[in-house]
C-alpha positions as CSV (number, residue, x, y, z in Angstrom):
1,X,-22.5,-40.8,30.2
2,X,-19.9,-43.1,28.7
3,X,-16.9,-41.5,28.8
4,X,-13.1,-42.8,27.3
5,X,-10.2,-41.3,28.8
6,X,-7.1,-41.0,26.9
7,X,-3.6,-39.9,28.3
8,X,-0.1,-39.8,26.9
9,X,2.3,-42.1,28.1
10,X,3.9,-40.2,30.6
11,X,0.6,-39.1,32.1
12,X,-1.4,-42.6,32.2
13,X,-0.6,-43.2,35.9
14,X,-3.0,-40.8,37.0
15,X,-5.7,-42.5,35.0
16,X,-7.1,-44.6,37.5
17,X,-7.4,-41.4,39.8
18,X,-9.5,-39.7,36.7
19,X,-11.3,-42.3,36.5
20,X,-12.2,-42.3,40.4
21,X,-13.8,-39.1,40.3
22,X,-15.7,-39.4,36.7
23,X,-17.4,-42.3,38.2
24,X,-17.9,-40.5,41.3
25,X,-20.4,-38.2,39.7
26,X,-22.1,-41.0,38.2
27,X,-20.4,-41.9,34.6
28,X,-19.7,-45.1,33.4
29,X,-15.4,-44.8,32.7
30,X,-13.2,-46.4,29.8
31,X,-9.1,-46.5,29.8
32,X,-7.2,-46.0,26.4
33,X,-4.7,-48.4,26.5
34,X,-3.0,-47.7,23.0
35,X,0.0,-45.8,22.4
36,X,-0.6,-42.0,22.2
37,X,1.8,-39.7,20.8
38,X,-0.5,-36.3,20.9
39,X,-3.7,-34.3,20.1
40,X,-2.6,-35.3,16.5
41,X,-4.1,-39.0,17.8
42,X,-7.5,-38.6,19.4
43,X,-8.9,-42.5,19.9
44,X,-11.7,-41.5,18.1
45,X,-12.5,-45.4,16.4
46,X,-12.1,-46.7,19.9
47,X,-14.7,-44.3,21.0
48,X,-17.3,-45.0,18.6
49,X,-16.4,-48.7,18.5
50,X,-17.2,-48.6,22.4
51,X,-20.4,-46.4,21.7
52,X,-18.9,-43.3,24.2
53,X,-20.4,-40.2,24.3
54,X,-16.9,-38.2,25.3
55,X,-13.7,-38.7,24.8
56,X,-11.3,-36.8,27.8
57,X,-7.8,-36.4,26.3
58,X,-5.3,-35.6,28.8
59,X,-2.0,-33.7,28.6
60,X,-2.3,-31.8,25.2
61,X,-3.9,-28.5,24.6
62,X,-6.4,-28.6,21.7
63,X,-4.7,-29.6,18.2
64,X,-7.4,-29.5,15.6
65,X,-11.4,-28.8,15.3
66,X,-12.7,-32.2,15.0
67,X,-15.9,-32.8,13.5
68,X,-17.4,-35.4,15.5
69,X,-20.3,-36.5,17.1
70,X,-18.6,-37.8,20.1
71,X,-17.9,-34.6,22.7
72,X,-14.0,-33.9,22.7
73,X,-12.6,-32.3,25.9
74,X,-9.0,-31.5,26.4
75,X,-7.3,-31.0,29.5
76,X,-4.2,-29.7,29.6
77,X,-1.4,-31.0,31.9
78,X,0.2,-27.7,33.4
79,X,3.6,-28.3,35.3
80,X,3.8,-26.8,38.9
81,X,7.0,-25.1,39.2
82,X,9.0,-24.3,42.9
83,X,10.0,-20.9,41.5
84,X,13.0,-20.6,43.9
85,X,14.4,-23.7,41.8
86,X,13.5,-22.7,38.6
87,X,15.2,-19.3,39.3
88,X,18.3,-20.8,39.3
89,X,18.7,-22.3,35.8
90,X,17.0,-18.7,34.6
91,X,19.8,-17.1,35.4
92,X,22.1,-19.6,34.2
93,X,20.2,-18.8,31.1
94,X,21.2,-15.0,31.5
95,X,24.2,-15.3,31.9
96,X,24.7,-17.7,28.9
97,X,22.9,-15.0,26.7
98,X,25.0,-12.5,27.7
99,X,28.0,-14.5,26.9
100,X,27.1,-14.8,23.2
101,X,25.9,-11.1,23.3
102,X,22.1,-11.6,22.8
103,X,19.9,-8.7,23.0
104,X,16.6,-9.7,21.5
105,X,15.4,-13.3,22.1
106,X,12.1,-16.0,21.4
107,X,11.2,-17.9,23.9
108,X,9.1,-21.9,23.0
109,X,7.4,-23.4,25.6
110,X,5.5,-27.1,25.9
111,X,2.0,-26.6,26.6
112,X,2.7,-27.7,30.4
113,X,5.0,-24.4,31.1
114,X,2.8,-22.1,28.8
115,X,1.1,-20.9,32.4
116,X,4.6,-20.0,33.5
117,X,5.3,-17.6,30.0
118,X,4.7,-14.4,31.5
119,X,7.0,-15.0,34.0
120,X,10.2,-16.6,32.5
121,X,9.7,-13.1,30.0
122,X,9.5,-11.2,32.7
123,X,12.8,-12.5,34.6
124,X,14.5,-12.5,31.3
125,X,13.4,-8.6,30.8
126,X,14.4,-7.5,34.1
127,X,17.8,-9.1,32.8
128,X,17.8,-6.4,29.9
129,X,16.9,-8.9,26.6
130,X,14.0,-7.4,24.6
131,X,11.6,-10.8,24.5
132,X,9.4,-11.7,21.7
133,X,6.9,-14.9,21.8
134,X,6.1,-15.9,18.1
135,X,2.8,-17.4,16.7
136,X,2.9,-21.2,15.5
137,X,1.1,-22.9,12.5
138,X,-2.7,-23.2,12.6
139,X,-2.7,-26.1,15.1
140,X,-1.1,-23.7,17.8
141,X,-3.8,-22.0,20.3
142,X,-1.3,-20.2,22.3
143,X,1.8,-17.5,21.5
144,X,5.0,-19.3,22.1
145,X,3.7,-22.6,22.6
146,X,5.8,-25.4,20.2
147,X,4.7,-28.9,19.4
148,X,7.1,-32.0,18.0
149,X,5.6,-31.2,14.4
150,X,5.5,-27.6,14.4
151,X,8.0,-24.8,15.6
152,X,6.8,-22.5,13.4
153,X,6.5,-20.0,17.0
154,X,10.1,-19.7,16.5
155,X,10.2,-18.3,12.9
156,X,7.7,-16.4,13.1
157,X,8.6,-14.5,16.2
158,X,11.0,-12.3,13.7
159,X,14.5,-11.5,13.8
160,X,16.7,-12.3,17.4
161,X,19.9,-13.4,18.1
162,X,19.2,-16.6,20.0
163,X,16.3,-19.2,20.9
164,X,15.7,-20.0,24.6
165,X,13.6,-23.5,25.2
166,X,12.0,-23.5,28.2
167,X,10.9,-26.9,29.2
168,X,12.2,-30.2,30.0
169,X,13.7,-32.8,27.5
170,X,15.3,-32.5,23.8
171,X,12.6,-33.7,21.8
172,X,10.6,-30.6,21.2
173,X,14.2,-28.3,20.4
174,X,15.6,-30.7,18.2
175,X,12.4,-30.2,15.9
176,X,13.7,-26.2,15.6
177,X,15.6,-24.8,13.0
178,X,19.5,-24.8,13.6
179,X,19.6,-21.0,12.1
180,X,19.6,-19.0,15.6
181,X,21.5,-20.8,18.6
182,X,19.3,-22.8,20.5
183,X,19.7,-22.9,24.5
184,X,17.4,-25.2,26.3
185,X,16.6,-24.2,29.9
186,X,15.3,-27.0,31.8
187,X,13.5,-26.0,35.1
188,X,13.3,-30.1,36.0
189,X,17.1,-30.6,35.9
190,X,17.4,-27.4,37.1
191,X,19.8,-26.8,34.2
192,X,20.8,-25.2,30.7
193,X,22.1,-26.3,27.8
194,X,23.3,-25.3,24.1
195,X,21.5,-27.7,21.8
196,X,22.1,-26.4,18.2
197,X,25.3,-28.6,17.8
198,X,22.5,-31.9,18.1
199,X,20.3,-29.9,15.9
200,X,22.7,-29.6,13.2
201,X,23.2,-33.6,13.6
202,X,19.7,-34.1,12.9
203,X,19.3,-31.5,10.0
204,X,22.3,-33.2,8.2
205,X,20.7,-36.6,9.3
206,X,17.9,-35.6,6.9
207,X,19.6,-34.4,4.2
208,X,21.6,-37.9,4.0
209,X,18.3,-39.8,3.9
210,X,17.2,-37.1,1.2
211,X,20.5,-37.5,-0.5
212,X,20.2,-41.6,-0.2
213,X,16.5,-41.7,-1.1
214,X,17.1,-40.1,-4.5
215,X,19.0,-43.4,-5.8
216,X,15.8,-45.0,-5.0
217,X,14.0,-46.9,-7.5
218,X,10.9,-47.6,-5.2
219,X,9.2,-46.2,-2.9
220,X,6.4,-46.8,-0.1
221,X,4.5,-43.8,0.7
222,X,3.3,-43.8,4.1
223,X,-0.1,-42.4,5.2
224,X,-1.2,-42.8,9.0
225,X,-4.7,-42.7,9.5
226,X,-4.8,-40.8,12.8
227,X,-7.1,-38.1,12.6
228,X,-4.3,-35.5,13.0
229,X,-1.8,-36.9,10.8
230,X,-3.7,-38.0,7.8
231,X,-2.6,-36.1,4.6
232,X,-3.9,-38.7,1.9
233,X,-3.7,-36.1,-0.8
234,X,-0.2,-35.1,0.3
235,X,0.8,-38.7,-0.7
236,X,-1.6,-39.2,-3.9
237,X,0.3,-36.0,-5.5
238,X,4.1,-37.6,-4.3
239,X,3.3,-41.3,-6.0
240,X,2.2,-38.8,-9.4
241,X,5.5,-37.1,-9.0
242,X,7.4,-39.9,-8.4
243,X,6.0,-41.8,-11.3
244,X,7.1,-39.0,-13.9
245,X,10.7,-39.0,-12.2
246,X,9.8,-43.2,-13.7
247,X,10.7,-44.0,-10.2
248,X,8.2,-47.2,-8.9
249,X,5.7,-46.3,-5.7
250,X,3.0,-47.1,-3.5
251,X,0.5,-45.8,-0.9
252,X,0.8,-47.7,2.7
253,X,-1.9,-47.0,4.7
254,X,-1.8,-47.8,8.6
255,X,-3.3,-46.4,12.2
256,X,-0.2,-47.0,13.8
257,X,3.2,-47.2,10.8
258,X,4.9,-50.0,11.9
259,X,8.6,-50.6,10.8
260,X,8.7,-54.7,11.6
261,X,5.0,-55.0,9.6
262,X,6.1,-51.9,6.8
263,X,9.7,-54.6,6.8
264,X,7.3,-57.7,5.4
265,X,7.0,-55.3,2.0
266,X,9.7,-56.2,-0.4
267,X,10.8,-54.1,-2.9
268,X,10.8,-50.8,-1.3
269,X,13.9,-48.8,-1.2
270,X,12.9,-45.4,0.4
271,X,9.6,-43.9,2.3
272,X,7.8,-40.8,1.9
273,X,6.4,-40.0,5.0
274,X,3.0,-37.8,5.2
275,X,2.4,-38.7,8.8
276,X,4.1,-37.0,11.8
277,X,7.2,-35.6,10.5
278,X,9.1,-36.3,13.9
279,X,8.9,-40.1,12.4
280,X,12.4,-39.4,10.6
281,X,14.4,-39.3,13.1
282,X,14.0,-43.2,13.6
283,X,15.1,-43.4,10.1
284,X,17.5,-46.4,11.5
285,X,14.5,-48.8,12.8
286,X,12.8,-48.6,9.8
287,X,15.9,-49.6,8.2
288,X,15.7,-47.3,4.5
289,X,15.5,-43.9,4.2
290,X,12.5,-41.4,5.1
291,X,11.8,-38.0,3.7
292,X,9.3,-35.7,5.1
293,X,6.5,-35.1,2.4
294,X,7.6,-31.6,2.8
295,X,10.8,-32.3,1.6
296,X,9.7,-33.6,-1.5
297,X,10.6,-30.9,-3.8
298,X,14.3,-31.0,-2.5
299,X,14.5,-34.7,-3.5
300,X,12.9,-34.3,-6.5
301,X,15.6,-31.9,-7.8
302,X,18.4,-34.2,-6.7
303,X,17.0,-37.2,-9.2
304,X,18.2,-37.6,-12.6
């Protein structure tokens, strides 16, 4: 069988080992070399361009059903933990709990520490916090498990006192809501850390683009074509509403959204982004505002 592997960034120097053992058992092996940012982005045109039969995607756990006549397989990248170091920042993460007298608790996970949930709820119980792991939106497979695009785990988990992240790196907690504190417990750095001062930056970041995008006369409306990201209609219905607000607008399509090639367009003042709503936070390289799709409403009211 043809097969095309495709791994994250961080995860494509064990490709050539993959590759090794696929061809092993007799399969003929492809590389993704472009950018991947998630299940969202399955290289499903370079599989079909390359006539594979499979596609292997590495280091995300299954995002969306696709229907495909090309086999999709996902494999998971699950973080092996030395438990007598990751102890260590648990009880950091006690002790900073108890400090801001938290009782009941959610707990968010990456998919690589979702194999260690049980047990980071079971330390944290034997500390005395009640524990809850919430359910995320409808591209979620697992209880407590977050993604960039969707914390939705964290809402829905009810009503607690605090958030505690466990994984390493900001990028997934800054995507949560600022509403309960937010400590991140890093079993890497072997640390923790209050982040819902940085999410407060970014939420206030996003209601000064919304704020700046509603002077806007035009407006490019960006659709990704990635086969998790693709929300054509999402953008159809923003250029209507823009247009009766008599604002100007058009629909940029693109695999990969660019901001030196979306640059080359003149005459846009403001984006609407319907692709990955993580792309707003690089509201600076694109060089104009961005507002989520979602937040369309909310910008809406603030134009006369």
């Amino acid at each position: 069988m043809r097969i095309i592997l495709q791994f994250p960034e961080g995860l494509k120097q064990q490709a050539l080992e993959e590759m090794a053992r696929l061809e092993s058992e007799g399969n003929e092996v492809l590389l993704s070399a472009s950018p991947c940012y998630g299940a969202c982005d399955l290289c499903l045109d370079e599989a079909r361009n390359v006539k594979a039969g499979k596609i292997i995607h590495f280091g995300h756990a299954e995002f969306m059903r696709v229907k495909s006549d090309i086999e999709i397989e996902y494999k998971p990248y699950f973080s092996e933990l030395d438990w007598k170091e990751a102890n260590k920042p648990l009880e950091k993460a006690l002790k900073m709990l108890q400090q801001i007298k938290a009782e009941k608790i959610t707990l968010a996970f990456p998919v690589q520490h979702l194999k260690n949930s049980e047990r980071v709820k079971a330390c944290l119980e034997k500390g005395g916090l009640k524990v809850k792991l919430g359910m995320g939106g409808p591209h979620i497979r697992h209880k407590g498990q977050v993604l960039g695009c969707d914390t939705q785990a964290v809402a829905n988990a009810g009503e607690v006192d605090a958030v505690l992240y466990f994984g390493g790196g900001k990028f997934h907690p800054l995507g949560m809501p600022s509403s309960k504190p937010v400590l991140v417990c890093d079993p890497h750095l072997g640390d923790c850390y209050w982040i819902t001062g940085e999410i407060k930056k970014v939420e206030k970041k996003r209601q000064g683009s919304t704020l700046a995008a509603s002077q806007a006369a035009s407006f490019g409306i960006l659709v990704s074509t990635k086969c998790g990201q693709i929300n054509l209609n999402g953008a159809r219905i923003a250029k209507v509403m823009l247009e009766k607000k008599g604002r100007k607008a058009a629909i940029l399509v693109a695999n990969e959204l660019n901001p030196v090639s979306l640059a080359n367009f003149r005459g846009f003042d403001a984006y609407i982004n319907t692709a990955c709503p993580r792309i707003n936070d690089d509201t600076e390289i694109y060089g104009k505002p961005i507002v989520n799709v979602a937040d369309l409403k909310r910008l809406l009211e603030l134009m006369v």
